[in-house]
N, C-alpha and C positions, 0 to 999 in steps of 0.2 A: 721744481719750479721756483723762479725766484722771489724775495717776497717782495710786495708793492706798498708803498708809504704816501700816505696824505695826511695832513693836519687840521684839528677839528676846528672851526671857524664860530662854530655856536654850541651852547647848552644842550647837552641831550643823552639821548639811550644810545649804550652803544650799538644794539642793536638796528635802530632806527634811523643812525646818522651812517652806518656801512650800508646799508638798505638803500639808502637816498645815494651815496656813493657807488655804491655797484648797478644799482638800477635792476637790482635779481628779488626777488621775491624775498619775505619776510620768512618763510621756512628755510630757504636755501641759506640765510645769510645764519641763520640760527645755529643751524647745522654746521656750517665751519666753524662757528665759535666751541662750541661743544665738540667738536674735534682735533681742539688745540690749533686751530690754523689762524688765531687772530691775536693781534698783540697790543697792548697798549703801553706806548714808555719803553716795549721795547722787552715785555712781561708777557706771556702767555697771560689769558682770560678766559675763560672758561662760564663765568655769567653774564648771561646776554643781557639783560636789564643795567650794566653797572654804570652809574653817570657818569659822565665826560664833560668836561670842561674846555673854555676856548682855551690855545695851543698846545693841546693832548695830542702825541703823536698816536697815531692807527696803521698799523702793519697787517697786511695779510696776506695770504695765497692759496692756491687751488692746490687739489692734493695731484703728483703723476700720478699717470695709468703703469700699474706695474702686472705684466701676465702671471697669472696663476699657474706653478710649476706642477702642484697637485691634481690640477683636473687636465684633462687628453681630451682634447678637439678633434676627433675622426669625423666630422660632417663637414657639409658646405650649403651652403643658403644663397639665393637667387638675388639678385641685384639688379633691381626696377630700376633704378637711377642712382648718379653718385655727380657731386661735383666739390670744390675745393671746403663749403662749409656742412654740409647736410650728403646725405643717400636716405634712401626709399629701398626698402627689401620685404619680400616675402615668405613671412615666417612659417615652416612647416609647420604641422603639426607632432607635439608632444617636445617642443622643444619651449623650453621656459627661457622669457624674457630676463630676468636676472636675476643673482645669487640670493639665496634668502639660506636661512640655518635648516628649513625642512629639504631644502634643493641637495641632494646628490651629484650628480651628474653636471657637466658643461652645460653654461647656457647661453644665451646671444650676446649677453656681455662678454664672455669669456671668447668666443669666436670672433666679435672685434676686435677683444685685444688680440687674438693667435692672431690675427691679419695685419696687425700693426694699422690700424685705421685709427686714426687721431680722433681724441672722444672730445665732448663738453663732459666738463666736472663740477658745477655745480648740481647736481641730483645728488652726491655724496659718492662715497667710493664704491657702492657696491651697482650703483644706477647708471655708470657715466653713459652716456650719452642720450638716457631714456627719458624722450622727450613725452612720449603716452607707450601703453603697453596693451599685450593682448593677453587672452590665457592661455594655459600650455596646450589646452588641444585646438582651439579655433587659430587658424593660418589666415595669411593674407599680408594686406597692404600694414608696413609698420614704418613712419619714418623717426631717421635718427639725427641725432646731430652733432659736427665736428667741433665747432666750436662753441665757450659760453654765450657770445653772442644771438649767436643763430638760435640756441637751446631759448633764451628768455622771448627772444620773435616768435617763436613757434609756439610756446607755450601760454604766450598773451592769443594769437589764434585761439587756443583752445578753450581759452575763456570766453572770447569774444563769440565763440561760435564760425569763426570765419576760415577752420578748419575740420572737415567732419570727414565722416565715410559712409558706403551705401554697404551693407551686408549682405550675404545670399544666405539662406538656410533652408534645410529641408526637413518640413515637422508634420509629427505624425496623424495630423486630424485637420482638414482645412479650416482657416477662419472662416468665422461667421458674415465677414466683411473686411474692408479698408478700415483701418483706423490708428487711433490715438491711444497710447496708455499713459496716463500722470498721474503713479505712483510713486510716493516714496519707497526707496530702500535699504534695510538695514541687515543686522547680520541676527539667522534665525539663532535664539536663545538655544533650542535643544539640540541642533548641529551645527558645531560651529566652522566644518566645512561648508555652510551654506549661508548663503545669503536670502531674504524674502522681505515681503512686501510689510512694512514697519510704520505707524503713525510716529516713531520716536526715529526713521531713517532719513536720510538725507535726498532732497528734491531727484526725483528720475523722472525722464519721460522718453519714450521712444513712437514712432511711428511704422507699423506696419503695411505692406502691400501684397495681397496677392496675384500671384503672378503665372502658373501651372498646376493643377491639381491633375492624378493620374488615375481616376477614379473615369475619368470619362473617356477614355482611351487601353484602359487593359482590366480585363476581368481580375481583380486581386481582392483580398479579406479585407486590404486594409487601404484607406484612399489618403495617402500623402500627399503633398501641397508643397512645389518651391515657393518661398515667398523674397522679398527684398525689405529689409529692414535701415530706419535711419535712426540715428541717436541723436537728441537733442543734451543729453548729461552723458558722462560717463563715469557707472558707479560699475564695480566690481560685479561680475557674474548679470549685466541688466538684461540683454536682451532672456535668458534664459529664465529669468527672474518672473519678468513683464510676462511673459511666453505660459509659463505656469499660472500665472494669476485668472487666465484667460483661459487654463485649463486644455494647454498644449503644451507638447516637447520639441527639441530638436533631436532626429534624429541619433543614437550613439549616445548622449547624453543621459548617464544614468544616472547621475547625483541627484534629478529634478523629475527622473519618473520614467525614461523610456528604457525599456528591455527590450532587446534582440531575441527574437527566438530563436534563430539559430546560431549567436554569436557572431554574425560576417558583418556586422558595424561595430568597428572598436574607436570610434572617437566620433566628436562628436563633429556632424556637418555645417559647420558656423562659421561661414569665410570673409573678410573684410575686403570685400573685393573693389571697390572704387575710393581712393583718397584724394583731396581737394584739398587745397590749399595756396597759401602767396609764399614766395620763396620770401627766406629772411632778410635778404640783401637787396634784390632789385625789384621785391613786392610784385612781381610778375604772378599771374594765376597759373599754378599748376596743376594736373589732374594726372592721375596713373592708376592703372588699372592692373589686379595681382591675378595674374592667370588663376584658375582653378587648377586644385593638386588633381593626378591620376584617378585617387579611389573616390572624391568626390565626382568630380567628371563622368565617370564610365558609368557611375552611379544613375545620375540626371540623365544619359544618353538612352541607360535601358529602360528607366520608370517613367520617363517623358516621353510626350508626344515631340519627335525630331525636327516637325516642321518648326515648331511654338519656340523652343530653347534657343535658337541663336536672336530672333527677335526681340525675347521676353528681355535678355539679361544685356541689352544692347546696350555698350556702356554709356553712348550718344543718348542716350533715350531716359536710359535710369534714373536722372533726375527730375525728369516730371513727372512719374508717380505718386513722388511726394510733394509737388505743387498744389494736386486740388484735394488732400488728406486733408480736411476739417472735424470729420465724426469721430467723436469718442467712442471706442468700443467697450 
């Protein structure tokens, strides 16, 4: 990519004044500076703080998407929507959103680039086009984005609230009720595969609903509950987090307390099934909804009552469970 040149007009950080320049967040713009993608005079820079003066030339550019020869893409992933800036797809489970040093294996970054799908680059090179993420075993609605543009629109959504999703899960003890969890969360001290509920974590809050319990329809040990879940933050691992606080799991999910007795739940059942949002370009409202995979489905079809399930999880409907949620639980 070629580099782009403006000249500083005022007193400032460089930081501050590429920031006010790009109109991209004060991480993202950090981030190319510490990856040599920003120049001043015409000089690599490297500290984000270095002052600038008026007529300081400022060079920079995004890094290409170049595919990883080392990792082999034998999967394919479903495709909710695509148009010239952004797609919408749904992520199976156990496939990880993007490369990190513990990731072995391909991940959704890596299956964009095998497709040749034009990314945004400002997230850094290992994130292109990862506008929010999910974890490797909960699937569903994830969207992406083509371009930086689109990437900074979507991502002001997500601050603003004015882009969210409705969850489906299936946990092993019904709730006590509808409600509210405003919890902070942070990462537990003694595992640090885990997250939990911290005075020193940062703000979370989720909203719960339930929505079928199977305790009243088949004689079993054990009475599970689909419920619908909305996130008003998003902190790593929350609903599962909120979930335990309350002294519930999602099914499959073993890091947070549920066991299989006989092994036939290997992931955990935590689907991002409804996403909302304005496109980046013509602010139109969109809505899309991530079918449910195979082993969740057939799941809900045998432990539910069959009349309840196509109403309960109507995607028409889903969002006014969380309209009259007022009570903290």
């Amino acid at each position: 990519m070629d580099w782009k040149k403006f000249e500083v007009s005022k007193v400032g950080r460089l930081d501050k004044l590429l920031t006010q320049e790009l109109k991209h967040s004060r991480n993202q713009v950090e981030q190319l500076i510490k990856e040599g993608l920003v120049k001043v005079n015409n000089r690599v820079v490297l500290k984000t703080g270095k002052k600038l003066t008026v007529g300081d030339s400022i060079s920079y550019k995004f890094k290409d998407v170049v595919p990883k020869e080392a990792v082999t893409v034998d999967f394919d992933v479903e495709i909710l929507y695509e148009d010239e800036v952004m797609m919408v797809i749904n992520k199976p489970s156990g496939l990880v959103v993007h490369p990190a040093p513990s990731v072995k294996g391909a991940t959704l970054v890596d299956w964009l680039i095998h497709k040749g799908i034009s990314l945004s680059t400002i997230s850094g090179e290992e994130r292109h086009g990862i506008v929010h993420r999910i974890d490797k075993d909960t699937t569903g609605a994830l969207v992406i984005a083509k371009t930086n543009e689109a990437h900074q629109k979507l991502s002001e959504q997500l601050q603003d609230k004015s882009m969210g999703r409705y969850y489906l899960a299936i946990i092993d003890c019904p709730l006590k009720a509808n409600g509210i969890v405003d919890k902070p969360i942070g990462r537990n001290p003694n595992n640090r595969l885990k997250m939990g509920i911290s005075t020193q974590g940062k703000e979370a809050k989720s909203a719960f609903c339930k929505l079928i319990e199977t305790g009243r329809f088949h004689n079993s040990e054990q009475n599970l509950e689909l419920i619908a879940v909305k996130l008003f933050t998003g902190r790593t691992h929350q609903i599962r987090v909120h979930l335990e606080s309350l002294g519930r799991h999602i099914l499959g999910d073993s890091l947070y307390g549920f066991k299989s007795k006989k092994d036939t739940i290997d992931r955990v059942f935590l689907h991002a099934y409804k996403l909302y949002m304005f496109h980046p370009l013509t602010n139109r409202r969109m809505e899309f909804v991530a079918p449910l995979f195979a082993d969740m489905q057939e799941f809900i079809n045998k432990k539910f009552n069959q009349g309840e399930i196509n109403e309960k999880i109507n995607p028409s409907t889903i969002d006014t469970y969380f309209s009259t949620i007022t009570q903290r639980l």
